[in-house]
N, CA, C and O atoms as CSV, one atom per row, in Angstrom:
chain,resi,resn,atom,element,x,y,z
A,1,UNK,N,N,131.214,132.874,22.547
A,1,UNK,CA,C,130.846,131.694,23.281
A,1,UNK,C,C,130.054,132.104,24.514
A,1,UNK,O,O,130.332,133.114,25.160
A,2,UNK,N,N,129.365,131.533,24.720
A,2,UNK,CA,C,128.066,131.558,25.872
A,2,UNK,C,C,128.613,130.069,26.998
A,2,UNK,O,O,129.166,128.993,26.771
A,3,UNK,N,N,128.045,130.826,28.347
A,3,UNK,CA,C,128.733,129.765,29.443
A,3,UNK,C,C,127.463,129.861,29.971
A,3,UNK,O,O,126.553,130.668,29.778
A,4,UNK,N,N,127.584,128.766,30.760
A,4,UNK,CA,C,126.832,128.282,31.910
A,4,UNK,C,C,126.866,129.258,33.055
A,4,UNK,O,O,127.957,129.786,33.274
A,5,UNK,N,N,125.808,129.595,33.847
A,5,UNK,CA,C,125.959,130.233,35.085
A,5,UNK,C,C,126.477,129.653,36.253
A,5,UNK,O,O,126.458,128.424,36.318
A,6,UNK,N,N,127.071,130.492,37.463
A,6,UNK,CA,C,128.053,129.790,38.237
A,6,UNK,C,C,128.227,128.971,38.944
A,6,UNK,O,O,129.250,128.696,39.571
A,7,UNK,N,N,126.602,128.162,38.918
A,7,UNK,CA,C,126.632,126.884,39.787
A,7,UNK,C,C,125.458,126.128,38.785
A,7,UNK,O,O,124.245,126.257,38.951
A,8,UNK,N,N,125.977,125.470,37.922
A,8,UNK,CA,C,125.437,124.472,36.879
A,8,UNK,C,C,126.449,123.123,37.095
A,8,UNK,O,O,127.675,123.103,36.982
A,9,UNK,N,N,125.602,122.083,37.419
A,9,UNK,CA,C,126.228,120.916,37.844
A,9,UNK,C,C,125.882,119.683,36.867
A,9,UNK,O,O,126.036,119.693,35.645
A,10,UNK,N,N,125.545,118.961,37.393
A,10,UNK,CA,C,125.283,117.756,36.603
A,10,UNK,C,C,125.987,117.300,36.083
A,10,UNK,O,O,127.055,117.080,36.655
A,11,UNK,N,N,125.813,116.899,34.728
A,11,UNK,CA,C,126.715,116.505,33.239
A,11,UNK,C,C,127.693,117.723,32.775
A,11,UNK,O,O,128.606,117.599,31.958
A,12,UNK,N,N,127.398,118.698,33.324
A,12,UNK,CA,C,128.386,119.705,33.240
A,12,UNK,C,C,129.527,119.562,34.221
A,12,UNK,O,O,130.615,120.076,33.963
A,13,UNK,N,N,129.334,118.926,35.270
A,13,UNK,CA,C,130.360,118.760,36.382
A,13,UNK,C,C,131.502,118.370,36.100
A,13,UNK,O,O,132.586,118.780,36.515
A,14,UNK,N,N,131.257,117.537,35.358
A,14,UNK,CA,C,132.517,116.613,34.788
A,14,UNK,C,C,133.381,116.928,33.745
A,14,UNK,O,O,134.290,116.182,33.379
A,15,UNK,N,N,133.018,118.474,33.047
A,15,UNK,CA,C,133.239,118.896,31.732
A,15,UNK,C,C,134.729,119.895,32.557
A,15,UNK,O,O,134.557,120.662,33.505
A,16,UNK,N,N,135.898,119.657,31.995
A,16,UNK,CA,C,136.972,120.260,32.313
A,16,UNK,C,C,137.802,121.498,31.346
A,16,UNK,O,O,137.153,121.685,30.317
A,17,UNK,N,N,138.671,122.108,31.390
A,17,UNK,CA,C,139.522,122.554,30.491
A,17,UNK,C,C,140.548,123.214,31.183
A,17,UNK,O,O,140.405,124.044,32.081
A,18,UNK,N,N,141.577,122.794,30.710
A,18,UNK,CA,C,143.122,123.068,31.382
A,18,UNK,C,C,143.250,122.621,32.411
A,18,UNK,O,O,144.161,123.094,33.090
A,19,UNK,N,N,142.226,121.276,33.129
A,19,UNK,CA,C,143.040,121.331,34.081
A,19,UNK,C,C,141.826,121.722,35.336
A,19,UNK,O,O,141.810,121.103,36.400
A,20,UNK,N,N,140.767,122.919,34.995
A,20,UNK,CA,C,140.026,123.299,35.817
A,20,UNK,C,C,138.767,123.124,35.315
A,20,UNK,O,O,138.453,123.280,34.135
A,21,UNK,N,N,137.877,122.723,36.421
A,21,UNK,CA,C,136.501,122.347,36.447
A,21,UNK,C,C,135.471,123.283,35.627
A,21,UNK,O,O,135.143,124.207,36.371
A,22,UNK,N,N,134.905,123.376,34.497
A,22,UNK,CA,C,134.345,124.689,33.925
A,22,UNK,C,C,132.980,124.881,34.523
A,22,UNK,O,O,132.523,126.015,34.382
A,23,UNK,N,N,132.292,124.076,35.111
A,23,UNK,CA,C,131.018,124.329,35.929
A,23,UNK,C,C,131.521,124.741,37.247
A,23,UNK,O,O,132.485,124.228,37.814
A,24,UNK,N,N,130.788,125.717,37.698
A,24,UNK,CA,C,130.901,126.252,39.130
A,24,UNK,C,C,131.828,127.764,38.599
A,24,UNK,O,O,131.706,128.793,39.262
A,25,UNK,N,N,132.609,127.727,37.518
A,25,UNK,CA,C,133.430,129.145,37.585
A,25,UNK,C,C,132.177,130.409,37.096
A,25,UNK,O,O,131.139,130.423,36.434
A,26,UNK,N,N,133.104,131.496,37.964
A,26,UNK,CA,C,132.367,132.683,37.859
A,26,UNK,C,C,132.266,133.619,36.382
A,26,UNK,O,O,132.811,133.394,35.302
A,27,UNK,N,N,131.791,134.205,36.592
A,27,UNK,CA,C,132.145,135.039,35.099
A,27,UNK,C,C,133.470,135.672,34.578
A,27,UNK,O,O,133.597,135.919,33.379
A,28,UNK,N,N,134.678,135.995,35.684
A,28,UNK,CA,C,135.541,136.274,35.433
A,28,UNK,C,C,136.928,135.391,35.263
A,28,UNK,O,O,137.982,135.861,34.835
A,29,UNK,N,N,136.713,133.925,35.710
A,29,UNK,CA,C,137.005,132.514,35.672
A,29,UNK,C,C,137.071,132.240,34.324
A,29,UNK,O,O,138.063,131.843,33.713
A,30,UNK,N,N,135.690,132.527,33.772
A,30,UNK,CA,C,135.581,131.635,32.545
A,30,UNK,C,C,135.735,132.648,31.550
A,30,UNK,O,O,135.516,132.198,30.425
A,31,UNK,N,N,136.085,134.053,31.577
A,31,UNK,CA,C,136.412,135.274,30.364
A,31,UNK,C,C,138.133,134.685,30.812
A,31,UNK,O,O,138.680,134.757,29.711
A,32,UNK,N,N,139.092,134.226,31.690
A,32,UNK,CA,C,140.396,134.103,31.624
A,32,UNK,C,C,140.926,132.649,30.726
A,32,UNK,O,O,141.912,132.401,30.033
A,33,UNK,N,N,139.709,131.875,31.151
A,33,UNK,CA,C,139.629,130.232,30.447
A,33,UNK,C,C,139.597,130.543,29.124
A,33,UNK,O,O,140.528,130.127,28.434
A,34,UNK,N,N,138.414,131.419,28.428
A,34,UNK,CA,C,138.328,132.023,27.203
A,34,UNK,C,C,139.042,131.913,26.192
A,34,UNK,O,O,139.137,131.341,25.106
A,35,UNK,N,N,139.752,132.980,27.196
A,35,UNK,CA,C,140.808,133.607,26.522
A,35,UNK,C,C,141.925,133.183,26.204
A,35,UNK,O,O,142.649,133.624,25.311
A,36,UNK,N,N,142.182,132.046,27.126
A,36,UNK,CA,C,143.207,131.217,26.750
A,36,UNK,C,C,142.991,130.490,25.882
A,36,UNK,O,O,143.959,129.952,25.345
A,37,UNK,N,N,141.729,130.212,25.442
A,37,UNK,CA,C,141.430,129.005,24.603
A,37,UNK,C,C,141.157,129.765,23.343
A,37,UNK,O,O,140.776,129.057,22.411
A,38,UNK,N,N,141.269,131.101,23.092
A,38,UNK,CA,C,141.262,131.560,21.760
A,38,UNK,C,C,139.848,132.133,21.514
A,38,UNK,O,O,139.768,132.632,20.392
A,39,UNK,N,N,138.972,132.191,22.071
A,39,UNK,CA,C,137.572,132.550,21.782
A,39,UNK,C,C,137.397,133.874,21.464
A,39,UNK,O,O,137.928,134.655,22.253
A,40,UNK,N,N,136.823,134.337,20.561
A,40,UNK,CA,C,136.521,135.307,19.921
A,40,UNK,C,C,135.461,136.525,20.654
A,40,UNK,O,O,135.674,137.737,20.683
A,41,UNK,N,N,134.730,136.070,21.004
A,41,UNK,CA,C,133.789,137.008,21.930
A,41,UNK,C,C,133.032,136.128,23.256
A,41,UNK,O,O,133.234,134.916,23.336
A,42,UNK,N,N,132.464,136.584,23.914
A,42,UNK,CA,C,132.076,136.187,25.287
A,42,UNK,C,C,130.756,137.002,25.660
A,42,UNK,O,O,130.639,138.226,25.710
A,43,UNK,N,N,129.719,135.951,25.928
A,43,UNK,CA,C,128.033,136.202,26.563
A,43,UNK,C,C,128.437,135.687,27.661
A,43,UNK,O,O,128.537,134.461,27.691
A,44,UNK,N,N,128.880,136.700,29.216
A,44,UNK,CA,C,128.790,135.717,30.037
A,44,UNK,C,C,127.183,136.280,30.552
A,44,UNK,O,O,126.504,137.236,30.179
A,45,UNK,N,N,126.931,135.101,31.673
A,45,UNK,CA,C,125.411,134.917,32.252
A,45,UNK,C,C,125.747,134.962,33.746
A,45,UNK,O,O,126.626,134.293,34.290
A,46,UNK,N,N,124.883,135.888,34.365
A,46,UNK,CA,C,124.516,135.633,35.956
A,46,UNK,C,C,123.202,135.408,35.938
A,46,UNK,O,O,122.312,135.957,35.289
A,47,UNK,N,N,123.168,134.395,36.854
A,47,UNK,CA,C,121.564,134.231,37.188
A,47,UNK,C,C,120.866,134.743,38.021
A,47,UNK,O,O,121.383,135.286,38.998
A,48,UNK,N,N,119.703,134.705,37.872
A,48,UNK,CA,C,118.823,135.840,39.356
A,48,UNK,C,C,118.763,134.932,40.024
A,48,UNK,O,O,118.866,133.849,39.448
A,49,UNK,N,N,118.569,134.927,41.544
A,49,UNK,CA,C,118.034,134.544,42.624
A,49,UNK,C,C,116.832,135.414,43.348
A,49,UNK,O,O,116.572,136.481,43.903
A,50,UNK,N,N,116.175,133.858,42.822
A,50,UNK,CA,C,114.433,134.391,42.624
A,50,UNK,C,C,113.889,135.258,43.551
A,50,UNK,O,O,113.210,136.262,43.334
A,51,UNK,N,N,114.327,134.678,44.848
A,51,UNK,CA,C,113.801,135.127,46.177
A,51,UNK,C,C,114.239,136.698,46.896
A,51,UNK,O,O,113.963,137.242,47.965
A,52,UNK,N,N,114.844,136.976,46.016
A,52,UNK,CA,C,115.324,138.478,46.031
A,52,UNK,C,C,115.018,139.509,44.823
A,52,UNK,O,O,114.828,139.188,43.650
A,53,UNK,N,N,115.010,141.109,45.479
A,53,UNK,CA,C,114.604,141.487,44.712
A,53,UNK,C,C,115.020,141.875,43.747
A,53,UNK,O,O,116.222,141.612,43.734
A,54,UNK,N,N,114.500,142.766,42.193
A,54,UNK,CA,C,114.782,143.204,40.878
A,54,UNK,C,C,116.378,144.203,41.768
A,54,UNK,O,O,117.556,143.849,41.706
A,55,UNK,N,N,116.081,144.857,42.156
A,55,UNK,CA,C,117.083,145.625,42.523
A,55,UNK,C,C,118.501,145.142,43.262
A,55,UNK,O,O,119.634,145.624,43.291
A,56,UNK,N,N,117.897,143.977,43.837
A,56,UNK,CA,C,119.264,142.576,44.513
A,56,UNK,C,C,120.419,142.425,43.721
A,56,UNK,O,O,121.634,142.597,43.822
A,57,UNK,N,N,119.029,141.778,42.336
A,57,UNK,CA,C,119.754,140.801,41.383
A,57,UNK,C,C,120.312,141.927,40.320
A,57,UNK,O,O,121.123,141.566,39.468
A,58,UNK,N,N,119.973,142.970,40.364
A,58,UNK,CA,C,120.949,144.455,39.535
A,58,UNK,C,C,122.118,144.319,40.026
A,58,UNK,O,O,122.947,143.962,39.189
A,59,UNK,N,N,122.537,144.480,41.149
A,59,UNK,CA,C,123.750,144.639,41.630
A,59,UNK,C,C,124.586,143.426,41.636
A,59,UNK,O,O,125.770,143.376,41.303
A,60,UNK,N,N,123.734,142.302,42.113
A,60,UNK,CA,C,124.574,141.006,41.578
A,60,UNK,C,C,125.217,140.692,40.195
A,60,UNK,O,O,126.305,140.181,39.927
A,61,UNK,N,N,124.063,141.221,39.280
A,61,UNK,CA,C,124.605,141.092,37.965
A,61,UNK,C,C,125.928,141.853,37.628
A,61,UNK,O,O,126.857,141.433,36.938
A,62,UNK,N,N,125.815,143.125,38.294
A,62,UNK,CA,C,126.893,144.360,37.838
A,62,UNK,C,C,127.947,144.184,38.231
A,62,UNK,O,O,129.033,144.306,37.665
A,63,UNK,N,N,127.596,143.772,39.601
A,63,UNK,CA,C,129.424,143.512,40.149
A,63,UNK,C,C,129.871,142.471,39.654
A,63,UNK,O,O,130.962,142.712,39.138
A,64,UNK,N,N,129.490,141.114,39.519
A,64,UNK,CA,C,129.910,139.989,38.607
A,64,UNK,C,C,130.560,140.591,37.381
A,64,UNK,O,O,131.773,140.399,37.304
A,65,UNK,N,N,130.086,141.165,36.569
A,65,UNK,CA,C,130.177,141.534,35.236
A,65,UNK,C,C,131.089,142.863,35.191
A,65,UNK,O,O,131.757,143.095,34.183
A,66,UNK,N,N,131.103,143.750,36.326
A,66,UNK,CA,C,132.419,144.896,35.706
A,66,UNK,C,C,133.920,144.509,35.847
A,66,UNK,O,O,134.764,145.031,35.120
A,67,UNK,N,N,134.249,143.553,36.827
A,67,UNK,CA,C,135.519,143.173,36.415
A,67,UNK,C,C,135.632,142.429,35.348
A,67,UNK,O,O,136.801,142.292,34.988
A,68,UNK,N,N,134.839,141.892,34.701
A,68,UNK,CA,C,134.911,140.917,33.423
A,68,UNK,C,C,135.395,141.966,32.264
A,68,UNK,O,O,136.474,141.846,31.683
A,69,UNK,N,N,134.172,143.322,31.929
A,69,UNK,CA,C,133.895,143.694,31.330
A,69,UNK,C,C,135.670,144.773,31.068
A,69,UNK,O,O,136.197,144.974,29.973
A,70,UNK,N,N,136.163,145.231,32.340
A,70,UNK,CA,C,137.384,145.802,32.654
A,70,UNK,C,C,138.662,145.226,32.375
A,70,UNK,O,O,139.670,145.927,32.476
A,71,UNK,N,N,138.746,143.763,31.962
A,71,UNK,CA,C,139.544,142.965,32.151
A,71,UNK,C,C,139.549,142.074,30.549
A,71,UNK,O,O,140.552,141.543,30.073
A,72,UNK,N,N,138.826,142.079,30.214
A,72,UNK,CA,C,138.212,141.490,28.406
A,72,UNK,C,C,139.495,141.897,27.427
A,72,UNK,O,O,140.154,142.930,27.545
A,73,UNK,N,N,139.675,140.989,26.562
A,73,UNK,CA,C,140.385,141.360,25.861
A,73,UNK,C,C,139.667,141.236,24.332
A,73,UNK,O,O,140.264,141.594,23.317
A,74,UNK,N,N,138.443,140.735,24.318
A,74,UNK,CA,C,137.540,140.029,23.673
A,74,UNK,C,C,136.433,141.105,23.546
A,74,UNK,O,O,136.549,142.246,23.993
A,75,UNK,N,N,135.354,140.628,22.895
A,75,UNK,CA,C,134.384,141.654,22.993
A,75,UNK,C,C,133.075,141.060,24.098
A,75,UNK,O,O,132.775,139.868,24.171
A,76,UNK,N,N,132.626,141.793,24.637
A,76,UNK,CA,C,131.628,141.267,25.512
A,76,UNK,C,C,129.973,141.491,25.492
A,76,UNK,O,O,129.472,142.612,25.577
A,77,UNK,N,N,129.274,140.384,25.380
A,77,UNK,CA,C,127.931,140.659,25.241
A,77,UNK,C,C,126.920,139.888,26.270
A,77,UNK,O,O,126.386,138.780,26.215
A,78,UNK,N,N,126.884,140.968,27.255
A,78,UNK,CA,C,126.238,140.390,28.431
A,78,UNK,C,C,124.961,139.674,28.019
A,78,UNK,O,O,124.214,140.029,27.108
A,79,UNK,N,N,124.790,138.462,28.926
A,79,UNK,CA,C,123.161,137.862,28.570
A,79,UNK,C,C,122.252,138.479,29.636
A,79,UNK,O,O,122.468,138.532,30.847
A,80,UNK,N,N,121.128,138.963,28.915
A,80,UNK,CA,C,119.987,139.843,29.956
A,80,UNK,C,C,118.902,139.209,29.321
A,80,UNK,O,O,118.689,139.541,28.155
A,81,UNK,N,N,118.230,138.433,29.800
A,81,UNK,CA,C,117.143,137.850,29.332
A,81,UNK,C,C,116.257,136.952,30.825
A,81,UNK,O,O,116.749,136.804,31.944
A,82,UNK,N,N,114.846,136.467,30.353
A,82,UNK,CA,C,114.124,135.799,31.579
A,82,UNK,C,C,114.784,134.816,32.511
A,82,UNK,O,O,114.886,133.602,32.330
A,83,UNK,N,N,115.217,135.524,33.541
A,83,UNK,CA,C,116.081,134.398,34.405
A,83,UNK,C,C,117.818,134.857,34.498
A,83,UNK,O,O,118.618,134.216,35.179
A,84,UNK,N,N,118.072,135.681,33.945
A,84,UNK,CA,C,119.824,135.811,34.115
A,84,UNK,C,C,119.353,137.322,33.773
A,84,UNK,O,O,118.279,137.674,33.286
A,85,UNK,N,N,120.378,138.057,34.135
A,85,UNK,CA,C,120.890,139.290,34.115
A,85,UNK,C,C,119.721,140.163,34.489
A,85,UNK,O,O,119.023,140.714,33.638
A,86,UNK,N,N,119.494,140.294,36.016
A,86,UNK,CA,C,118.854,140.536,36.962
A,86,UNK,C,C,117.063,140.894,36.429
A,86,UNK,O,O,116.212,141.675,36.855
A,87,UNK,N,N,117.094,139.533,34.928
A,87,UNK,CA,C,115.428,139.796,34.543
A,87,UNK,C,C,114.309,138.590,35.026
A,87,UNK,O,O,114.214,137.438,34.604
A,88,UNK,N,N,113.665,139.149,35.855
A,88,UNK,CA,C,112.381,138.428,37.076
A,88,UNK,C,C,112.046,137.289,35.858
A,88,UNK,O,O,111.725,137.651,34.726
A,89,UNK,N,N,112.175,135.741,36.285
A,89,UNK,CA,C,111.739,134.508,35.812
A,89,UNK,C,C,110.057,134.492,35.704
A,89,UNK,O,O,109.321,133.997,36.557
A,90,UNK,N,N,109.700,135.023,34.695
A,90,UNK,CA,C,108.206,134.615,34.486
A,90,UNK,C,C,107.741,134.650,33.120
A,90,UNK,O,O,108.492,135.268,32.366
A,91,UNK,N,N,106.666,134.136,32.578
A,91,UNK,CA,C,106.271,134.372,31.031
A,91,UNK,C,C,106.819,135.430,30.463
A,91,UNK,O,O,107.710,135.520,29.618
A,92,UNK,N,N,106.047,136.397,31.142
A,92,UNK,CA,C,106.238,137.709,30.549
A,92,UNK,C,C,106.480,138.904,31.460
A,92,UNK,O,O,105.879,139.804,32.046
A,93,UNK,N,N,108.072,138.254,31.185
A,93,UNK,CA,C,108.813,139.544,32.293
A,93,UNK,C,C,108.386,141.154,32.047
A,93,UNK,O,O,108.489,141.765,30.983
A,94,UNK,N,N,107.955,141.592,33.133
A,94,UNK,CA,C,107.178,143.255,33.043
A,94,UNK,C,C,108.598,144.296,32.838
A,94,UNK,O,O,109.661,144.444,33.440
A,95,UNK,N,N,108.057,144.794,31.849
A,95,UNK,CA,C,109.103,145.925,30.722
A,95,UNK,C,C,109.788,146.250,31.914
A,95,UNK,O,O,110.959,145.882,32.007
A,96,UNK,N,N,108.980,147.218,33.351
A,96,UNK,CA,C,110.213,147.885,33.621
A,96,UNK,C,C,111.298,147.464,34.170
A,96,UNK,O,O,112.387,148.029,34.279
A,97,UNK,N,N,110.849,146.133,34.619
A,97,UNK,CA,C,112.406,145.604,34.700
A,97,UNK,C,C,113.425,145.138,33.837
A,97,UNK,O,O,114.607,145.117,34.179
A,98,UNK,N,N,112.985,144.734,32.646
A,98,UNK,CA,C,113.947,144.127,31.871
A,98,UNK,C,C,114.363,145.806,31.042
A,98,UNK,O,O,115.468,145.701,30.508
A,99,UNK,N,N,113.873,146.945,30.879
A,99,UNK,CA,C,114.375,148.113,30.749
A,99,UNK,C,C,115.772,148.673,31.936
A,99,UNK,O,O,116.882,149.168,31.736
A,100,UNK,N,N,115.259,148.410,32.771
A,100,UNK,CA,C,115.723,148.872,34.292
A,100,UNK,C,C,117.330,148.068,34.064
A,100,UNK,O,O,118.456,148.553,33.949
A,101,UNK,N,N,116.827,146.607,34.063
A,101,UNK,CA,C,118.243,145.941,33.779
A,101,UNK,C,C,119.580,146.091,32.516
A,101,UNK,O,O,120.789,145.879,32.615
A,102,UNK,N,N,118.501,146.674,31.033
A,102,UNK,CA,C,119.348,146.669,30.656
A,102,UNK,C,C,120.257,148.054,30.492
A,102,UNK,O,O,121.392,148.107,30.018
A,103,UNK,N,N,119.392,149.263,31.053
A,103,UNK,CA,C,120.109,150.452,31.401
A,103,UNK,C,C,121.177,150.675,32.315
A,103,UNK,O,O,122.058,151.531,32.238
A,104,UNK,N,N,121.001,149.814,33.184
A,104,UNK,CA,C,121.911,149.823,34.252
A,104,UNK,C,C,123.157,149.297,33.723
A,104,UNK,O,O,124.213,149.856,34.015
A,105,UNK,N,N,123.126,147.929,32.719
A,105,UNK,CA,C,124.722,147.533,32.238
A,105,UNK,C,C,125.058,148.434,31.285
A,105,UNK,O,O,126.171,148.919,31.079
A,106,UNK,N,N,124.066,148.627,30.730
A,106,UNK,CA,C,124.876,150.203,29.695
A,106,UNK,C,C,125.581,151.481,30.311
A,106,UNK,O,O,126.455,152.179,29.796
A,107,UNK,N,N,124.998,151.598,31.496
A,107,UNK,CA,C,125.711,152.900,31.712
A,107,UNK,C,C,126.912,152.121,32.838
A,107,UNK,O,O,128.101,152.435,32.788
A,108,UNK,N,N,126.487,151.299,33.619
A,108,UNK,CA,C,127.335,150.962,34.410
A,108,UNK,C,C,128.432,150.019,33.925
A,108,UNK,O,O,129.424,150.145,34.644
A,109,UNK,N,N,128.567,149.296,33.148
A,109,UNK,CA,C,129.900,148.385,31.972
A,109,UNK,C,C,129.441,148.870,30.655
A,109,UNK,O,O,128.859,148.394,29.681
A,110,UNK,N,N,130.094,150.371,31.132
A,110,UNK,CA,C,130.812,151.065,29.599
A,110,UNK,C,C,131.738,150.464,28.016
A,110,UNK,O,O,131.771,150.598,26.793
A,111,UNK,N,N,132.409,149.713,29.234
A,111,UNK,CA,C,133.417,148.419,27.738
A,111,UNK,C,C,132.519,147.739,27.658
A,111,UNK,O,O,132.918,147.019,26.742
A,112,UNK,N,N,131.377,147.301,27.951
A,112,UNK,CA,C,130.732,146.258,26.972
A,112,UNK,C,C,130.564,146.606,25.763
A,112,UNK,O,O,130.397,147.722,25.272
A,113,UNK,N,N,130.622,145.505,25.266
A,113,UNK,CA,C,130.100,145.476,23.666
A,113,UNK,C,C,128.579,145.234,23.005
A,113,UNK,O,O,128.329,145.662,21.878
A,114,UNK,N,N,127.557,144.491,23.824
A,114,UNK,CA,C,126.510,144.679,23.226
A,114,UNK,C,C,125.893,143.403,24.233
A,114,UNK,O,O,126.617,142.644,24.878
A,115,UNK,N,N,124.401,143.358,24.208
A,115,UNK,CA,C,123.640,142.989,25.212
A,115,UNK,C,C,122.995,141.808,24.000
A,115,UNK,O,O,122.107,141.018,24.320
């Protein structure tokens, strides 16, 4: 199952489970929600924040994602694509970053399961 990133509002606002609000939770929020709910594997998503740089949104992504990845009971397949998982929002995101990004979760969230 694939989630929303951590501040998606709208028509999502209103969308609940157990009790707790599922828009606005973090990545490690919604791998515990998961899991309670039986889900089989988990894409969670961080989003970039544009205005910062490739190297910002690396570390944002990583730290979000290694307690997830440490804590999983599930298998985990980070989303790294244009706009989430620290890859620059444009047509045609330039290789070395979306290389850059996805080396960094490989070596740095070892328990992941696949990108």
């Amino acid at each position: 199952m694939g989630m929303a990133g951590e501040f998606v509002l709208g028509i999502h606002g209103a969308l609940e489970y157990d009790g707790e609000r599922v828009a606005g939770m973090y990545p490690l929020q919604q791998l515990k929600a998961l899991e309670k709910a039986g889900v089989d594997i988990f894409g969670p998503v961080v989003r970039i924040v544009t205005r910062k740089s490739c190297a910002w949104n690396q570390a944002r992504n990583l730290t979000m994602l290694k307690p997830v990845c440490q804590e999983a009971k599930i298998p985990i397949h980070v989303e790294i694509a244009m706009g989430v998982g620290a890859v620059p929002l444009c047509t045609v995101p330039p290789i070395d970053a979306v290389s850059r990004a996805t080396k960094s979760a490989i070596e740095i969230l070892p328990s992941m399961d696949g990108i």
